[in-house]
PDB file of N, CA, C and O in Angstrom:
ATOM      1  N   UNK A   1      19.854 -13.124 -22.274  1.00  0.00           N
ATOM      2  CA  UNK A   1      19.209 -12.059 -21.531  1.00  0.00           C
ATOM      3  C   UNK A   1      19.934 -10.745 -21.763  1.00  0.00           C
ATOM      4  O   UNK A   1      21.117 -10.840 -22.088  1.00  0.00           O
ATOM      5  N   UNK A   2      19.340  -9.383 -21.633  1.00  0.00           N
ATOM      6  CA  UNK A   2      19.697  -8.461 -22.171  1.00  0.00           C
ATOM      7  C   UNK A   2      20.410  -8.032 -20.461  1.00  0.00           C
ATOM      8  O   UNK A   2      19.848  -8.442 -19.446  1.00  0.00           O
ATOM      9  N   UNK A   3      21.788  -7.107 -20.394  1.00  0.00           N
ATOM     10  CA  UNK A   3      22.511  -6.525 -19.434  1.00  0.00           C
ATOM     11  C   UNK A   3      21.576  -6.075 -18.351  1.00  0.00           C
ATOM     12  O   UNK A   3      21.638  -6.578 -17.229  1.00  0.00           O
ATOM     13  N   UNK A   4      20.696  -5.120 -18.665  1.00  0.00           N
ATOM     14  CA  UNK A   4      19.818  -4.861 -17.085  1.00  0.00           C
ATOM     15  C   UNK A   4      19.213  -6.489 -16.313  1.00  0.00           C
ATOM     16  O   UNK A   4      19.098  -6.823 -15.134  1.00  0.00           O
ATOM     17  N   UNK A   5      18.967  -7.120 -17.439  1.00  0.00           N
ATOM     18  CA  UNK A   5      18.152  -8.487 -16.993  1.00  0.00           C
ATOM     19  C   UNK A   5      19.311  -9.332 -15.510  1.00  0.00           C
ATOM     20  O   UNK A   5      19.140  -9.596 -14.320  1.00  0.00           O
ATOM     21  N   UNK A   6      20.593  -9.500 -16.649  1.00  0.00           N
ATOM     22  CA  UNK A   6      21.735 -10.121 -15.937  1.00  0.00           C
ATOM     23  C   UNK A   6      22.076  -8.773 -14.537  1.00  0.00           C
ATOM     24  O   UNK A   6      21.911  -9.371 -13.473  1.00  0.00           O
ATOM     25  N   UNK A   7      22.297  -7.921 -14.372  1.00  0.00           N
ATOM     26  CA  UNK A   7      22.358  -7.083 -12.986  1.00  0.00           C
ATOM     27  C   UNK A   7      20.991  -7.250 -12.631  1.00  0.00           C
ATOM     28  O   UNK A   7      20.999  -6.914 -11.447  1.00  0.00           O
ATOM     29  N   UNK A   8      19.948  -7.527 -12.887  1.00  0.00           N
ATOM     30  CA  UNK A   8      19.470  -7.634 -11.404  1.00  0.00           C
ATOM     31  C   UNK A   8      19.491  -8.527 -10.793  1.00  0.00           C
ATOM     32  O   UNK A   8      19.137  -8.516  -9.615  1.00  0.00           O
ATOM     33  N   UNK A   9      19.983  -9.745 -11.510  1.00  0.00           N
ATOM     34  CA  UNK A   9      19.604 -11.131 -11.078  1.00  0.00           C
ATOM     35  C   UNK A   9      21.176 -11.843 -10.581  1.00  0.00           C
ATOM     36  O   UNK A   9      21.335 -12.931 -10.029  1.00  0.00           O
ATOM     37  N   UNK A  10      22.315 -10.763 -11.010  1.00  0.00           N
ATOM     38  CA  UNK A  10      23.384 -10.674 -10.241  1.00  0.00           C
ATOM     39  C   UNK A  10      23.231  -9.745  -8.710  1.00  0.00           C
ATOM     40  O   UNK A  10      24.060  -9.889  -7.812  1.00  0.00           O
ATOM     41  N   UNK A  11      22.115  -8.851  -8.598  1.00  0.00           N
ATOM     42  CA  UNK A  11      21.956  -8.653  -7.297  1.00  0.00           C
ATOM     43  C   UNK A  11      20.991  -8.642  -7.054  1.00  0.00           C
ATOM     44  O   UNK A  11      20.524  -7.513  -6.905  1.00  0.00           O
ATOM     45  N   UNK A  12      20.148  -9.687  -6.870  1.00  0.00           N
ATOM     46  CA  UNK A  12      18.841 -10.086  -6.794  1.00  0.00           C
ATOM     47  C   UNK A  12      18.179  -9.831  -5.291  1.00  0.00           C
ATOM     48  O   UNK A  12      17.024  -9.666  -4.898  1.00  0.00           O
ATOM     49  N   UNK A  13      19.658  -9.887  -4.556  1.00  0.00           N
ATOM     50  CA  UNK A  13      19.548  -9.693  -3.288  1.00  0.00           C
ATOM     51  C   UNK A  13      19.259  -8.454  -2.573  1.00  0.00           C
ATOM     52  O   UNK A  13      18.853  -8.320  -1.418  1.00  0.00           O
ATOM     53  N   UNK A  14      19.594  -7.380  -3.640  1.00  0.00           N
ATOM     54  CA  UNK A  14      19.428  -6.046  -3.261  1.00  0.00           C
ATOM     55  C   UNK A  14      18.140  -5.697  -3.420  1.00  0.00           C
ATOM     56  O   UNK A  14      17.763  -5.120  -2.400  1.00  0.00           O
ATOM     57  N   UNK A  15      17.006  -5.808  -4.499  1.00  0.00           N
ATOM     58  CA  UNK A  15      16.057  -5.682  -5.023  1.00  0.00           C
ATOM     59  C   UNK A  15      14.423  -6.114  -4.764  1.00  0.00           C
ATOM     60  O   UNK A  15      13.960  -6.774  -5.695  1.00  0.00           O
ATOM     61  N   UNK A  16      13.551  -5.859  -3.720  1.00  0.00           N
ATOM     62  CA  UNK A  16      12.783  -6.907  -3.502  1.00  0.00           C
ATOM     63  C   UNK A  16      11.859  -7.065  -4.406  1.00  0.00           C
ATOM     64  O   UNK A  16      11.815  -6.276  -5.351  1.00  0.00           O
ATOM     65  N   UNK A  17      10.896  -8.165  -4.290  1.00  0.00           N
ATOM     66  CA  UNK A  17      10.345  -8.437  -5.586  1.00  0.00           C
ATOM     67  C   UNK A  17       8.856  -8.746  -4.806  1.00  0.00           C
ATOM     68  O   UNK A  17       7.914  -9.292  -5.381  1.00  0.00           O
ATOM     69  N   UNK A  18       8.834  -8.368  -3.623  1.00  0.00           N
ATOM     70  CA  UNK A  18       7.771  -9.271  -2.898  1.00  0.00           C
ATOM     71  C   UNK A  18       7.296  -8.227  -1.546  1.00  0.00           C
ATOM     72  O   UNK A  18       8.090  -7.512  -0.935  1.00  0.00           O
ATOM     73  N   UNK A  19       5.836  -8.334  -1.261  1.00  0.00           N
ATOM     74  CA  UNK A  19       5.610  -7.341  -0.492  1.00  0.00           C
ATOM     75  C   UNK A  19       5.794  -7.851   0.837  1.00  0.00           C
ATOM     76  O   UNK A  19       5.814  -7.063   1.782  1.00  0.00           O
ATOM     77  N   UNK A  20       5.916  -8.953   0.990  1.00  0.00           N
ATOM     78  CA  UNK A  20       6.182 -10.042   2.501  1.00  0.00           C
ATOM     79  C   UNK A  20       8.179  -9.386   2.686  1.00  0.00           C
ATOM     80  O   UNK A  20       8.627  -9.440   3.831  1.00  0.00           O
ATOM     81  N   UNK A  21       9.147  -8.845   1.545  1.00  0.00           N
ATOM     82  CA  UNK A  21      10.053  -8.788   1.909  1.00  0.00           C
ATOM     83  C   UNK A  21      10.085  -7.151   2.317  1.00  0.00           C
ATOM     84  O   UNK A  21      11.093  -6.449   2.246  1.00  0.00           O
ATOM     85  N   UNK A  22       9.015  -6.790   2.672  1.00  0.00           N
ATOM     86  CA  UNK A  22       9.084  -5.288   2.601  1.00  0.00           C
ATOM     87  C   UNK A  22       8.583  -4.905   4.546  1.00  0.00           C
ATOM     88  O   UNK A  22       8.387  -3.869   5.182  1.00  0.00           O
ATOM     89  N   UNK A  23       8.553  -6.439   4.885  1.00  0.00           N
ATOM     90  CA  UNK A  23       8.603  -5.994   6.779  1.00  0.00           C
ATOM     91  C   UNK A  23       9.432  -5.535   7.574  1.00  0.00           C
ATOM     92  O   UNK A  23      10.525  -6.022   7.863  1.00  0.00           O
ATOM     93  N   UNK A  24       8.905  -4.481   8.004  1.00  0.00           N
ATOM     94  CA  UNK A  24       9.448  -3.877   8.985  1.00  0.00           C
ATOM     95  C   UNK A  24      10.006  -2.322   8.688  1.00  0.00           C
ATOM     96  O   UNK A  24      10.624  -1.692   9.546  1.00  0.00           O
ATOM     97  N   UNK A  25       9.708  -1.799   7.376  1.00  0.00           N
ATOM     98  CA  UNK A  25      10.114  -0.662   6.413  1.00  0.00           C
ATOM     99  C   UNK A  25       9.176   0.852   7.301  1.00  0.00           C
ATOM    100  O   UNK A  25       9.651   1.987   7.274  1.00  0.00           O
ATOM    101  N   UNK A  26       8.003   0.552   7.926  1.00  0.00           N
ATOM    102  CA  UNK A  26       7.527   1.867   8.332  1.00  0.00           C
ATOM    103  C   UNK A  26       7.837   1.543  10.115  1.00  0.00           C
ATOM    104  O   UNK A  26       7.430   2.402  10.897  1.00  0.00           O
ATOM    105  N   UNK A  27       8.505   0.386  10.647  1.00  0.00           N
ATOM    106  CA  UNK A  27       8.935   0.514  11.773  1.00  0.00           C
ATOM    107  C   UNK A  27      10.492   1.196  12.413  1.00  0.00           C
ATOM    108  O   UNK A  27      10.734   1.856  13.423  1.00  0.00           O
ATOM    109  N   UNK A  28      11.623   0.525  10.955  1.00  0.00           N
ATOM    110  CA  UNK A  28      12.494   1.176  10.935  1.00  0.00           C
ATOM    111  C   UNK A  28      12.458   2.941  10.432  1.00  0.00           C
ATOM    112  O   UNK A  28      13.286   3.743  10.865  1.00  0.00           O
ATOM    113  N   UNK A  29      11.684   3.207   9.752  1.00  0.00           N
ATOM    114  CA  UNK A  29      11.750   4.606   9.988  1.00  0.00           C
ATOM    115  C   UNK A  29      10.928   5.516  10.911  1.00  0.00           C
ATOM    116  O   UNK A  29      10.743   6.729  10.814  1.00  0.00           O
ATOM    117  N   UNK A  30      10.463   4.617  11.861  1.00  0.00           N
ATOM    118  CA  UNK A  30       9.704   5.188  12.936  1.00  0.00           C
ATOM    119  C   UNK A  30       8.017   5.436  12.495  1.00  0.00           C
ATOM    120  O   UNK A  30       7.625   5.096  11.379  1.00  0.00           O
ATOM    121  N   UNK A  31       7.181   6.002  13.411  1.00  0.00           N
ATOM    122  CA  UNK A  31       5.668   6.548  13.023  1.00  0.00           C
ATOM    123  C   UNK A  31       5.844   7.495  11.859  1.00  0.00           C
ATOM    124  O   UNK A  31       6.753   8.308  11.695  1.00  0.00           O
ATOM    125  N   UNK A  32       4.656   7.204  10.965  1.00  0.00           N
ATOM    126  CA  UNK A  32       4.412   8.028   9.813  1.00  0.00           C
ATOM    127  C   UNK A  32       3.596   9.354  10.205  1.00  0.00           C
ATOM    128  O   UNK A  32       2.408   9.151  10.454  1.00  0.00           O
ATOM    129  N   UNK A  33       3.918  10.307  10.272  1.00  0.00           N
ATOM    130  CA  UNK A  33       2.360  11.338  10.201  1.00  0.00           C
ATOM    131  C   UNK A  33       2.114  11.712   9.571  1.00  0.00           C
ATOM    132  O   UNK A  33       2.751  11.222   8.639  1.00  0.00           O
ATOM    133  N   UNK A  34       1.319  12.627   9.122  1.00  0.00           N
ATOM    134  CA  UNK A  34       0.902  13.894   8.191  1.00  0.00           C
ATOM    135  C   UNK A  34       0.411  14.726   9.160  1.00  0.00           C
ATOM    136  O   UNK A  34      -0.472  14.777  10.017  1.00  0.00           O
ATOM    137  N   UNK A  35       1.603  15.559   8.557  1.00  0.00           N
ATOM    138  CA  UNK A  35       1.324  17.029   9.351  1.00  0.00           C
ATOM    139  C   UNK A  35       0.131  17.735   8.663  1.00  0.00           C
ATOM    140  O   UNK A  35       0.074  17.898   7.445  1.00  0.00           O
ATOM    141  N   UNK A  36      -1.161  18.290   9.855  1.00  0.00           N
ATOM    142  CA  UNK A  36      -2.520  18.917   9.409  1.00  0.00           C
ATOM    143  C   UNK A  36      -1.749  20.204   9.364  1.00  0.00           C
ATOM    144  O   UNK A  36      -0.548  20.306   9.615  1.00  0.00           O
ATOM    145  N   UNK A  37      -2.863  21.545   8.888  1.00  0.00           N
ATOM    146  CA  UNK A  37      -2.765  22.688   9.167  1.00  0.00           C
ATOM    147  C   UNK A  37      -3.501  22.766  10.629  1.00  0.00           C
ATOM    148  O   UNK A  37      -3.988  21.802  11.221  1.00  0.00           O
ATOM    149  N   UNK A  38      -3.477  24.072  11.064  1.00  0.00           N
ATOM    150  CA  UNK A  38      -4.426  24.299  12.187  1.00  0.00           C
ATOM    151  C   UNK A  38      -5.798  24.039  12.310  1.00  0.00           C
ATOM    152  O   UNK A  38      -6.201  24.513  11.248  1.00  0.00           O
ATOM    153  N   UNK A  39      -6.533  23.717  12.740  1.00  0.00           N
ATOM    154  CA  UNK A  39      -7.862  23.925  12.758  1.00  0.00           C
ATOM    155  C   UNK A  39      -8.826  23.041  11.661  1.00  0.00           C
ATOM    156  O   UNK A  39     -10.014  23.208  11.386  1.00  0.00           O
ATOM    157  N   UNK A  40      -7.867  22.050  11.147  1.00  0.00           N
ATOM    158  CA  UNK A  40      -8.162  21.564  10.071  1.00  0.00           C
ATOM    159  C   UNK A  40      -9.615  20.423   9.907  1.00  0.00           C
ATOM    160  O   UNK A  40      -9.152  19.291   9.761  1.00  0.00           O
ATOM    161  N   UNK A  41     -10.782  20.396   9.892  1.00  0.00           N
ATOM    162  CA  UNK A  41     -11.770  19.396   9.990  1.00  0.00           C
ATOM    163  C   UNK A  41     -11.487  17.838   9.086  1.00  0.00           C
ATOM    164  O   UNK A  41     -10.738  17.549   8.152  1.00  0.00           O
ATOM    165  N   UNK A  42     -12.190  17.290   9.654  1.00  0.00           N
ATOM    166  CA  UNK A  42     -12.175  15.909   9.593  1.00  0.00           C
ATOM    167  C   UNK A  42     -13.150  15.604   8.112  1.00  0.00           C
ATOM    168  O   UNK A  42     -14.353  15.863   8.082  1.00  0.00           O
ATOM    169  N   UNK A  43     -12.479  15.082   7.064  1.00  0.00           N
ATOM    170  CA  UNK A  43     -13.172  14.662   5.987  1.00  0.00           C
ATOM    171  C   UNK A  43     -13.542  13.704   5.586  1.00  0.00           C
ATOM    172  O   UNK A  43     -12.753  12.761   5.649  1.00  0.00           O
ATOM    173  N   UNK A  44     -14.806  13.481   5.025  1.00  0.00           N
ATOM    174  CA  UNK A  44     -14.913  11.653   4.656  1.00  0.00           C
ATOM    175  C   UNK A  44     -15.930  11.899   3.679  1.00  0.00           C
ATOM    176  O   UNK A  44     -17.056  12.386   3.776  1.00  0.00           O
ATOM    177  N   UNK A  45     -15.055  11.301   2.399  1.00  0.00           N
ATOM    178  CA  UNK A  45     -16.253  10.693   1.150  1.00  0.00           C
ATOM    179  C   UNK A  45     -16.166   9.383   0.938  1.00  0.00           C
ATOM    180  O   UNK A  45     -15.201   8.641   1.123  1.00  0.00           O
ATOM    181  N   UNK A  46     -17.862   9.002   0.303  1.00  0.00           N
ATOM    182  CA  UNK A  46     -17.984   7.904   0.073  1.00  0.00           C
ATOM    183  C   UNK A  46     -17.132   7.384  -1.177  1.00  0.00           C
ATOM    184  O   UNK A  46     -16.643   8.080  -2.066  1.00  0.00           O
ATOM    185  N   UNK A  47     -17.071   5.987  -1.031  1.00  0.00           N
ATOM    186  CA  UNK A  47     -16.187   5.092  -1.436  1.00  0.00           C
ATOM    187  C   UNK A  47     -16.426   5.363  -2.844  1.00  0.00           C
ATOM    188  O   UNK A  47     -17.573   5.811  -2.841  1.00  0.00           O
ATOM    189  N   UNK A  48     -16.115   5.355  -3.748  1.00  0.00           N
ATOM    190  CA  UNK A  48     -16.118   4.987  -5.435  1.00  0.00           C
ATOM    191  C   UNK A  48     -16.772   3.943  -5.474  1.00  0.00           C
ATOM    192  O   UNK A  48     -16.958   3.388  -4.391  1.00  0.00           O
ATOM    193  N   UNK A  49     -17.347   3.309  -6.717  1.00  0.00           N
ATOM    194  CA  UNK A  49     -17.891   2.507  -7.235  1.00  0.00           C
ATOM    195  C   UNK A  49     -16.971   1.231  -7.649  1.00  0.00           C
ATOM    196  O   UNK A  49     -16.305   1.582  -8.623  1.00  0.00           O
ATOM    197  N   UNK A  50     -16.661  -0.163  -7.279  1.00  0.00           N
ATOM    198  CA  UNK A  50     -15.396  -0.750  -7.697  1.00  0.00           C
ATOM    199  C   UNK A  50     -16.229  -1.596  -8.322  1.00  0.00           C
ATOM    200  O   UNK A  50     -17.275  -1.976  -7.797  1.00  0.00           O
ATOM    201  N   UNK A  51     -15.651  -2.140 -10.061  1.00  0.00           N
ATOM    202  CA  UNK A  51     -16.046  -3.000 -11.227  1.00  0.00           C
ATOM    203  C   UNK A  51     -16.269  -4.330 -10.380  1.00  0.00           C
ATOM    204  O   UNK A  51     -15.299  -4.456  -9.632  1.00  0.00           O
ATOM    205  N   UNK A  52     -17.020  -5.188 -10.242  1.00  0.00           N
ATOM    206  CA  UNK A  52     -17.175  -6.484  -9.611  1.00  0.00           C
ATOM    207  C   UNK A  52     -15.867  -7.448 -10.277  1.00  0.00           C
ATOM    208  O   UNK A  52     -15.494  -8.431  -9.638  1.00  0.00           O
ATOM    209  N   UNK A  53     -15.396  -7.195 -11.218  1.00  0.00           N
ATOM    210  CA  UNK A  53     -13.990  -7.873 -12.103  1.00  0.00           C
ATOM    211  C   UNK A  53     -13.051  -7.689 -10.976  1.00  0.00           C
ATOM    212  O   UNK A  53     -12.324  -8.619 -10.627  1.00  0.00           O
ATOM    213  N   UNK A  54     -13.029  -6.552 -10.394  1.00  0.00           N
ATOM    214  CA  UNK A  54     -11.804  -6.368  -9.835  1.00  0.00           C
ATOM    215  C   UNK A  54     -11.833  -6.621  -8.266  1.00  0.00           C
ATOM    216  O   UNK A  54     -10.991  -6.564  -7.370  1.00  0.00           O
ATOM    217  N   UNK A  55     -13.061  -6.899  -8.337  1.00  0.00           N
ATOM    218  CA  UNK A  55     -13.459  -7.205  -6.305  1.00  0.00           C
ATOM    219  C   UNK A  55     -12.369  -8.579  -5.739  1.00  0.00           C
ATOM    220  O   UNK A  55     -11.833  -8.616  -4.631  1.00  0.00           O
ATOM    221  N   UNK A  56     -12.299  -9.144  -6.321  1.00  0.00           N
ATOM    222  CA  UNK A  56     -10.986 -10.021  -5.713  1.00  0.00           C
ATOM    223  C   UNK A  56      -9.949  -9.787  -6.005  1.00  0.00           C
ATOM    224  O   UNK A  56      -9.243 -10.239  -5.103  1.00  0.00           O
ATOM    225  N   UNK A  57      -9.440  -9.404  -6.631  1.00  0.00           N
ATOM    226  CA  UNK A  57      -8.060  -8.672  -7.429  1.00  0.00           C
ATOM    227  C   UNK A  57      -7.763  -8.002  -6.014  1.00  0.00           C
ATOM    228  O   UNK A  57      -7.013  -8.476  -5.160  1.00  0.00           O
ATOM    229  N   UNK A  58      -8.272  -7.164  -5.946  1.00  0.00           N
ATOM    230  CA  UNK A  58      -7.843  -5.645  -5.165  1.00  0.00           C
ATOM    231  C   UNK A  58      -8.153  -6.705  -3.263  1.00  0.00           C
ATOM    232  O   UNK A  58      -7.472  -6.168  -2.390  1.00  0.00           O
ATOM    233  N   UNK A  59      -8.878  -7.775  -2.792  1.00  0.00           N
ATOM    234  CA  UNK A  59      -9.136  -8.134  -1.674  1.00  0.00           C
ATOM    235  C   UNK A  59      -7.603  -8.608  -1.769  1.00  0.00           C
ATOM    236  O   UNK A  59      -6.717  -7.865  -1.346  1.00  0.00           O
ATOM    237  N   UNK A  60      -7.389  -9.509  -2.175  1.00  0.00           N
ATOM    238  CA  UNK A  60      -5.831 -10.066  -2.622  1.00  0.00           C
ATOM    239  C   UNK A  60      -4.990  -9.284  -2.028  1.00  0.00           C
ATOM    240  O   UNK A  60      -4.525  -9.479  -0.905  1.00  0.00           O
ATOM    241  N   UNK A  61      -4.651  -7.976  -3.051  1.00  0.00           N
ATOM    242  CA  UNK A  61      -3.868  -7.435  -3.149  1.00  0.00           C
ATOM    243  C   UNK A  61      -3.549  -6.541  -1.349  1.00  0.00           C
ATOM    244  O   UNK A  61      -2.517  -6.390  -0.696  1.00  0.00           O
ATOM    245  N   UNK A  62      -5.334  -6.039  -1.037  1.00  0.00           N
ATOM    246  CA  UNK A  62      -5.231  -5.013   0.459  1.00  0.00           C
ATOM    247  C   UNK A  62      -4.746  -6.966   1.653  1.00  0.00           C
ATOM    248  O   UNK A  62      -4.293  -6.758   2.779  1.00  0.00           O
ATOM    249  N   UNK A  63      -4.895  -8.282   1.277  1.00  0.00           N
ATOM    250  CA  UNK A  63      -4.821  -9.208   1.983  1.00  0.00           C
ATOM    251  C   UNK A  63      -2.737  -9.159   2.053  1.00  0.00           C
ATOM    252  O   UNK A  63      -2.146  -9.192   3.133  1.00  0.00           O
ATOM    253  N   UNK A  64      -2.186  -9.102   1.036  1.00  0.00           N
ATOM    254  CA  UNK A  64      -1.182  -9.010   0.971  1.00  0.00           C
ATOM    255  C   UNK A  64      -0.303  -7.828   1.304  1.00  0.00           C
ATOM    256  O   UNK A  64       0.842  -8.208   1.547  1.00  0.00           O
ATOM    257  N   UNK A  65      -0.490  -6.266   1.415  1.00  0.00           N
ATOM    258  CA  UNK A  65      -0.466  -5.297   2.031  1.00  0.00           C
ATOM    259  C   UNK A  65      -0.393  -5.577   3.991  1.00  0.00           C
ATOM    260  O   UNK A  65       0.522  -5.523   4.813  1.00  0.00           O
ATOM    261  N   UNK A  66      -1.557  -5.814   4.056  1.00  0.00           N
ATOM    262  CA  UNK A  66      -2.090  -6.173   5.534  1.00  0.00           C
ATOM    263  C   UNK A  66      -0.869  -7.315   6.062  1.00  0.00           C
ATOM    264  O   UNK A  66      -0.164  -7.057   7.037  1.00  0.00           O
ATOM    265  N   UNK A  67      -0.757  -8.346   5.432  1.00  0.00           N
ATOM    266  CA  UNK A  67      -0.192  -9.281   6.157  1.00  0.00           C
ATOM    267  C   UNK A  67       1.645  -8.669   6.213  1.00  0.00           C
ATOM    268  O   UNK A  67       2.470  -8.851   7.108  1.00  0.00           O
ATOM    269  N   UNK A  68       1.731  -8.254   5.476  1.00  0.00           N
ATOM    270  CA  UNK A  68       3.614  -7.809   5.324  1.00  0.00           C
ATOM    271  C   UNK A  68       3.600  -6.133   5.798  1.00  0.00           C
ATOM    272  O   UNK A  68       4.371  -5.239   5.446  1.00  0.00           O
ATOM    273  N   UNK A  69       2.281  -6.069   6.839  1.00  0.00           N
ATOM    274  CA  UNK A  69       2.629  -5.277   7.711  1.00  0.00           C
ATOM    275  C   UNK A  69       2.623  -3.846   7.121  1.00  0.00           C
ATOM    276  O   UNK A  69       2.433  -2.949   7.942  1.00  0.00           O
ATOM    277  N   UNK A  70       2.827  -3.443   5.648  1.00  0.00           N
ATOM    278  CA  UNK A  70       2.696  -2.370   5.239  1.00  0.00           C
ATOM    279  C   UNK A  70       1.511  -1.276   5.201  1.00  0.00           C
ATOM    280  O   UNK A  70       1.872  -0.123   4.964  1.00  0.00           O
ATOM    281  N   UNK A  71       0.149  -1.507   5.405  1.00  0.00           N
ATOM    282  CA  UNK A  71      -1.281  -0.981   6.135  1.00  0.00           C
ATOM    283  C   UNK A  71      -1.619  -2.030   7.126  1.00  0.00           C
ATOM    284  O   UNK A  71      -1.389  -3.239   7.132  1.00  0.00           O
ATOM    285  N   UNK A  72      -2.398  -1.028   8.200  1.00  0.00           N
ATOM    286  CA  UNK A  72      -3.154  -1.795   9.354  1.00  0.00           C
ATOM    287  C   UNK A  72      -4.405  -1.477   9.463  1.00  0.00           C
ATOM    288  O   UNK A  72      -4.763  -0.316   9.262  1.00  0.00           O
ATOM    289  N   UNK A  73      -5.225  -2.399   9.779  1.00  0.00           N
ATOM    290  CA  UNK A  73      -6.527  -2.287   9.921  1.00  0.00           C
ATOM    291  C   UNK A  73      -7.189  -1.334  10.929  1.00  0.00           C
ATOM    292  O   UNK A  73      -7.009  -1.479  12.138  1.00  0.00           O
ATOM    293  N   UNK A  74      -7.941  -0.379  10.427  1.00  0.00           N
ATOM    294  CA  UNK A  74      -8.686   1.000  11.285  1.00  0.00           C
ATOM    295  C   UNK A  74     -10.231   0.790  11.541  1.00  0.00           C
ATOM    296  O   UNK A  74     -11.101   0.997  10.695  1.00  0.00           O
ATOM    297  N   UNK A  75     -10.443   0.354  12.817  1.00  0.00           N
ATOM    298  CA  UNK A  75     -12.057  -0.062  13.107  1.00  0.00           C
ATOM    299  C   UNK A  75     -12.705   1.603  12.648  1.00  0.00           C
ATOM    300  O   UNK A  75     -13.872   1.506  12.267  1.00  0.00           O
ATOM    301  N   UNK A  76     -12.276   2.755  12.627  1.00  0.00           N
ATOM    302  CA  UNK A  76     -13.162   3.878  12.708  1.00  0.00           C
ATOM    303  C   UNK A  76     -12.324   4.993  12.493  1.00  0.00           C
ATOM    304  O   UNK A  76     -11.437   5.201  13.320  1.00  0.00           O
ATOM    305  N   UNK A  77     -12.488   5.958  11.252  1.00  0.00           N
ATOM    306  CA  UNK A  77     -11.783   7.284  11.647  1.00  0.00           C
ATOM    307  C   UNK A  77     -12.389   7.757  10.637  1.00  0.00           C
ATOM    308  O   UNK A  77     -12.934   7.255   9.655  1.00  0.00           O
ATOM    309  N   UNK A  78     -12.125   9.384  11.222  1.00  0.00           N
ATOM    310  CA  UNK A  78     -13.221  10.818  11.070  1.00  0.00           C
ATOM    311  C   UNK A  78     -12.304  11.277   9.324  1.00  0.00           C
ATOM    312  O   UNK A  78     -12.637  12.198   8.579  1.00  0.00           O
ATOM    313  N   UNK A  79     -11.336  10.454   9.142  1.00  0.00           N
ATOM    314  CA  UNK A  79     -10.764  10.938   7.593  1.00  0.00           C
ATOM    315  C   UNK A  79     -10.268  10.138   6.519  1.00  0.00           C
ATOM    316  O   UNK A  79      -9.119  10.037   6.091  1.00  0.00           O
ATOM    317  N   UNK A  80     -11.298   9.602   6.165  1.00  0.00           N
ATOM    318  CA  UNK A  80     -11.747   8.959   4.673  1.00  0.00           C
ATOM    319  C   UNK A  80     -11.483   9.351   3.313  1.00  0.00           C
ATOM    320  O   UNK A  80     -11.848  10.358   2.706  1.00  0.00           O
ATOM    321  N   UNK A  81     -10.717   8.283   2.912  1.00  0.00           N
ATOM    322  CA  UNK A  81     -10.333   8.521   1.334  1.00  0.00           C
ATOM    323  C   UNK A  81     -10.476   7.647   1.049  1.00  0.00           C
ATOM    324  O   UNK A  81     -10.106   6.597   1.575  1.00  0.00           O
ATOM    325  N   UNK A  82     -11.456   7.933  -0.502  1.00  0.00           N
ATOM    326  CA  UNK A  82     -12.182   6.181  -1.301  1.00  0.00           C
ATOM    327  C   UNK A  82     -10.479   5.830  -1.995  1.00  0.00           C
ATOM    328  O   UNK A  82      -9.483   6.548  -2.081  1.00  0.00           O
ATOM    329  N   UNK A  83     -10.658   4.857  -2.271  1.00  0.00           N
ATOM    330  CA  UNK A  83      -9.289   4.056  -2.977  1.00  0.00           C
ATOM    331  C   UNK A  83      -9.831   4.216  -4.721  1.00  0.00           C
ATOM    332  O   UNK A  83     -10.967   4.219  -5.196  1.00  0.00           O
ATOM    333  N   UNK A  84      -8.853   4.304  -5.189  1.00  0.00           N
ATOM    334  CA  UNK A  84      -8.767   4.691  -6.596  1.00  0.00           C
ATOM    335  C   UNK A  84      -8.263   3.138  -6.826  1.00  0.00           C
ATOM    336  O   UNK A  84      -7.297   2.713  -6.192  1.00  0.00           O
ATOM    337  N   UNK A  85      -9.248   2.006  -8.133  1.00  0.00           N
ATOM    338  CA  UNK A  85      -8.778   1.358  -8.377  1.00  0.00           C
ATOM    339  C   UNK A  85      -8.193   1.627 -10.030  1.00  0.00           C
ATOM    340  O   UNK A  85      -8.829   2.251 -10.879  1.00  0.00           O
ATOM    341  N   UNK A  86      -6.398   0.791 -10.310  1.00  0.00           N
ATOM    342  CA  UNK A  86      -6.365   1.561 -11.748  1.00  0.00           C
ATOM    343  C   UNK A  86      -5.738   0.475 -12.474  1.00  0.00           C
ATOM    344  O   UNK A  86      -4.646   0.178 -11.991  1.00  0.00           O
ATOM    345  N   UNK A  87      -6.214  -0.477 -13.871  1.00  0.00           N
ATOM    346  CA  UNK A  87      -5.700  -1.439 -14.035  1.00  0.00           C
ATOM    347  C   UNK A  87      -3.807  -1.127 -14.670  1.00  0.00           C
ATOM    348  O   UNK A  87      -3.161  -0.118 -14.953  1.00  0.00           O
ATOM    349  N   UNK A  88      -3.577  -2.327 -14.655  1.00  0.00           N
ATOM    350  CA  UNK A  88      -2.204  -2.169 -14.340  1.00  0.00           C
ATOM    351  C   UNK A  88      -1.640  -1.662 -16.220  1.00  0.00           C
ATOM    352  O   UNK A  88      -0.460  -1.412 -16.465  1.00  0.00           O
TER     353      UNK A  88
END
């Protein structure tokens, strides 16, 4: 194995590799916001068009997000952004 290979796997422990090891990352740094400007209105476009190839790919992927706590599920809000899907 080439030297970067052997350090990471000499600190394998430092490094996560997994989105389940990534709980608790937006609790320890407290609520996220985004600061608006003043007066700023509420935007929402429709969703993009997603390839049917990638319709389970990407359920997977927002299923694995969701569960390790890193996005939470929003029954309703006034500011919508379609998701950009982009192969890897």
């Amino acid at each position: 194995m080439g030297k970067v290979t052997d350090l990471l796997h000499g600190y394998r422990d430092v490094f996560l590799t997994k989105f389940t090891e990534m709980k608790g990352i937006a609790g320890d740094m407290g609520d996220m916001k985004i600061p608006l400007k003043p007066n700023s209105k509420p935007m929402g476009h429709h969703p993009y068009r997603l390839n049917p190839r990638y319709k389970e790919k990407v359920q997977l992927e927002i299923a694995k997000l969701l569960e390790a706590g890193i996005i939470e599920s929003v029954e309703e809000s006034e500011w919508i952004s379609p998701m950009v899907v982009q192969d890897k």
